[in-house]
Kinemage of the C-alpha trace (Angstrom):
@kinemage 1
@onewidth
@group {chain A} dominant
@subgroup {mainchain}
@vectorlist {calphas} color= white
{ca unk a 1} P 39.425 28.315 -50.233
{ca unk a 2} L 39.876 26.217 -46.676
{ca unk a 3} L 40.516 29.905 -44.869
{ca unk a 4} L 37.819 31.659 -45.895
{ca unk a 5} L 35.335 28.273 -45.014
{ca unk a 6} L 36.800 28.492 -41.573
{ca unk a 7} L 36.323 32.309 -41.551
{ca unk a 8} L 32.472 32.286 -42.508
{ca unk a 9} L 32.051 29.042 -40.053
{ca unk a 10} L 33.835 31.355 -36.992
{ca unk a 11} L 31.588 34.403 -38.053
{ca unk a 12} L 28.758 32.245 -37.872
{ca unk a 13} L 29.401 30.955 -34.371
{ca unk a 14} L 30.650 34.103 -32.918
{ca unk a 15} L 26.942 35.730 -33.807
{ca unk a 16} L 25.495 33.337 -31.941
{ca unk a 17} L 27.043 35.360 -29.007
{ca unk a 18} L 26.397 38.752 -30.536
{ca unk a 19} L 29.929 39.220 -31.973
{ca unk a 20} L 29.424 41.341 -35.050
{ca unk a 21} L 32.281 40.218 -37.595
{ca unk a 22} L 34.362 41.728 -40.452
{ca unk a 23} L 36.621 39.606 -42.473
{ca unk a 24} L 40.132 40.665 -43.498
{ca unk a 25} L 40.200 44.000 -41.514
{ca unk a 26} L 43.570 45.857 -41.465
{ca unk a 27} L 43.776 47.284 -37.973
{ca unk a 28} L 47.210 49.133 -39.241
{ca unk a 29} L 49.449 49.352 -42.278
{ca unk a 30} L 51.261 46.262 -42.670
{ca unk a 31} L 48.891 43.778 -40.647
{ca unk a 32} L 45.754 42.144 -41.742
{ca unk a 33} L 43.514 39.762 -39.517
{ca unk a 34} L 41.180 37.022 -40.926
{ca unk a 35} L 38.673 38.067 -38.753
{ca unk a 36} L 38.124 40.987 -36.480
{ca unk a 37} L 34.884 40.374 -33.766
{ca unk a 38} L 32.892 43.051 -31.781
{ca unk a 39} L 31.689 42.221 -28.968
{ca unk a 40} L 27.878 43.350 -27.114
{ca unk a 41} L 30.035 45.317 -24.362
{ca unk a 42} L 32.954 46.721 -26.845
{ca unk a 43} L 35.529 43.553 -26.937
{ca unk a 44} L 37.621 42.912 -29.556
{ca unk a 45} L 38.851 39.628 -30.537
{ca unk a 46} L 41.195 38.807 -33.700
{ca unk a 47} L 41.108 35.315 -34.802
{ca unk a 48} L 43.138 33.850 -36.843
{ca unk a 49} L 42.135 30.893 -39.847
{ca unk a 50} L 45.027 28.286 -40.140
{ca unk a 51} L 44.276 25.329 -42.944
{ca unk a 52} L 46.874 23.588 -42.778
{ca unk a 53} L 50.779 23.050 -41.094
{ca unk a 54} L 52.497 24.347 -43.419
{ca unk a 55} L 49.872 27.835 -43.341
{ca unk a 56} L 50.631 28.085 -39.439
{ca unk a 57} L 54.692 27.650 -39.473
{ca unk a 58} L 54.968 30.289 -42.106
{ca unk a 59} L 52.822 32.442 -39.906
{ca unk a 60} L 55.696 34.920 -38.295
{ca unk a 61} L 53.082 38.237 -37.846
{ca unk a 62} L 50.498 36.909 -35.394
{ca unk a 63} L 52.106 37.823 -32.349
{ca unk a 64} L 52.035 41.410 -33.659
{ca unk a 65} L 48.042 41.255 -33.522
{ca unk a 66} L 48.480 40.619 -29.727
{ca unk a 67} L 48.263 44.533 -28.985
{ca unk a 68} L 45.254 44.626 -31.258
{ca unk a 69} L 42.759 42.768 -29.659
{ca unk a 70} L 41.284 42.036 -26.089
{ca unk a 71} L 41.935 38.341 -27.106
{ca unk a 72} L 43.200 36.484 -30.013
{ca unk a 73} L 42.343 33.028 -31.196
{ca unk a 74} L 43.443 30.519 -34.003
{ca unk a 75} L 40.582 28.961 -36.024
{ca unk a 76} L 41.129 25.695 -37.371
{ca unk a 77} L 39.180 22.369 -38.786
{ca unk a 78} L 38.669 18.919 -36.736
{ca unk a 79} L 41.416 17.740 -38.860
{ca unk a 80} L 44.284 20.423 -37.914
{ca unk a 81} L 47.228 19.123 -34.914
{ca unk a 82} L 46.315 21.579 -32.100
{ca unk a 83} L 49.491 20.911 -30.553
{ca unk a 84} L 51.217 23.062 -32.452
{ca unk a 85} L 49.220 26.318 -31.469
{ca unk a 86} L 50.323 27.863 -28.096
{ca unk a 87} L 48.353 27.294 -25.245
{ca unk a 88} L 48.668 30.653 -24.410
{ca unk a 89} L 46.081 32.045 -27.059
{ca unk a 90} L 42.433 30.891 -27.756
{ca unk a 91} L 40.967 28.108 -30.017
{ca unk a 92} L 38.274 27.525 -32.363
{ca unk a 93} L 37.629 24.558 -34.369
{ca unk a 94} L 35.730 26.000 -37.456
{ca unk a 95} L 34.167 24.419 -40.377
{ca unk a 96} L 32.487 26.401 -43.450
{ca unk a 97} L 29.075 26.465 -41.200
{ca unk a 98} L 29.690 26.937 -37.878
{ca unk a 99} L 32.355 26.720 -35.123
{ca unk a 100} L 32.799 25.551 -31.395
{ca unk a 101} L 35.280 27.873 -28.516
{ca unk a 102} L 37.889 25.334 -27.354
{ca unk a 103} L 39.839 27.088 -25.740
{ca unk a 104} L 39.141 30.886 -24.665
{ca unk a 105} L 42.008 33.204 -25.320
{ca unk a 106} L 43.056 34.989 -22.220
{ca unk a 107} L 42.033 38.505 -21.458
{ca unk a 108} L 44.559 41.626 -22.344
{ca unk a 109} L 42.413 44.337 -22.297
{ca unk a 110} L 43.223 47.502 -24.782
{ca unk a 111} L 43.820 50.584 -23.679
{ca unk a 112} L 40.529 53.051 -24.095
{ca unk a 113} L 42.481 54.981 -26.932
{ca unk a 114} L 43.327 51.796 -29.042
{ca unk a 115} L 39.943 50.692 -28.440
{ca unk a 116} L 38.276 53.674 -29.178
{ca unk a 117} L 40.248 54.429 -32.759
{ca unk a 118} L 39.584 50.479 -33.590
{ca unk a 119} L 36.204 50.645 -33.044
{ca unk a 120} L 35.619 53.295 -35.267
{ca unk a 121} L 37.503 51.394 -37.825
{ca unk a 122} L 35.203 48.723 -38.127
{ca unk a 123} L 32.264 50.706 -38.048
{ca unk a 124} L 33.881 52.632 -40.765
{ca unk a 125} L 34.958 49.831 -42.676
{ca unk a 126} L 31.645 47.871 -42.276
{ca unk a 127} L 29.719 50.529 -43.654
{ca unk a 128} L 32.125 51.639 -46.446
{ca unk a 129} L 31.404 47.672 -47.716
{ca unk a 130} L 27.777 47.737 -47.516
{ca unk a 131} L 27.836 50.945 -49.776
{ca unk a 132} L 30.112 48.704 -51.784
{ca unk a 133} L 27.330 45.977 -51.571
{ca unk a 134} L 24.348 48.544 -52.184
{ca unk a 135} L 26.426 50.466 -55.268
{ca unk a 136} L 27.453 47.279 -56.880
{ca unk a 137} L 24.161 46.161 -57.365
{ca unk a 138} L 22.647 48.871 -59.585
{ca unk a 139} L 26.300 48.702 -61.647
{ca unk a 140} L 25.674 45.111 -62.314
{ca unk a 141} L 22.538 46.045 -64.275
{ca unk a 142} L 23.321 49.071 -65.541
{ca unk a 143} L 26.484 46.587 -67.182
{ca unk a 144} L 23.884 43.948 -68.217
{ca unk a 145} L 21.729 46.723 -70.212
{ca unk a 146} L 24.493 48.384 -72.103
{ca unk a 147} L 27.287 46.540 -72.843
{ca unk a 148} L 30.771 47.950 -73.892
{ca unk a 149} L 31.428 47.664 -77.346
C-alpha cells in the first residue's frame, strides 16, 4: 500500500533525529493519524501520508489534528504536486526507505495537559503492541503444533 511505504520511509527518517514513531495512533475518538512522532525533548509531531490527489482532496479531518500536535506535516513521494498542500504546515517527501524535511511545520506548542495525557498514550499504546508482538509469537507455534480440527 503507497501510505504505509511513505509511513515506514518517514519513521525511518524521523529516527535519524531521535523521533520515536507509532503508526496509526488515535489521539481521540473519531481521529486517527498516520504517524504520531516523539521527540528527544517531549515534541509531538503528526504527519500525515498522502499517495495520491485524489487521497489529499478527500482529506476534510486534518485540520482537526492541528490541536494535537506541536507541528503537523504531510508526507508524500517525489512524484506528488506539492502545490496543493498549504504552505502553512510542514513537508516530507517520503519513499518506502527513508524521507527528507522540506519544509518544517511551524511551531504551536500544546498545552502541558494535552501533552502530558498524549504522551502517556503513546507510551501506552507502544507497549500494549509489543506485548501484542511478544504474545503473538508463542500463539503462532502453539497454532502450528496443534491444529484445529
Amino acid at each position: 500500500m503507497p501510505g504505509q511505504a511513505l509511513a515506514r520511509g518517514v519513521c525511518r527518517h524521523l529516527r535519524q533525529y531521535n523521533f520515536l514513531t507509532l503508526e496509526e495512533f488515535v489521539p481521540i475518538s473519531g481521529l486517527r493519524v498516520d504517524v504520531m512522532a516523539l521527540g528527544p525533548k517531549g515534541e509531538l509531531w503528526v504527519v500525515e501520508c498522502k499517495s495520491s490527489r485524489a487521497d489529499f482532496q478527500t482529506d476534510s479531518k486534518w485540520q482537526g489534528y492541528l490541536e494535537w500536535c506541536d507541528r503537523y506535516f504531510w508526507a508524500v513521494d517525489a512524484n506528488f504536486p506539492t502545490d496543493l498542500l498549504p504552505d502553512s504546515t510542514g513537508l516530507i517527501v517520503a519513499d518506502g526507505y527513508d524521507g527528507e524535511i522540506i519544509r518544517m511545520g511551524p511551531e504551536s506548542r500544546l498545552a502541558a495537559a494535552r501533552r502530558k495525557k498524549l504522551t502517556l498514550k503513546f507510551a501506552r499504546n507502544a507497549a500494549d503492541r509489543l506485548h501484542g508482538f511478544r504474545d503473538l509469537k508463542p500463539q503462532l507455534k502453539y497454532q502450528a503444533k496443534f491444529p484445529p480440527t
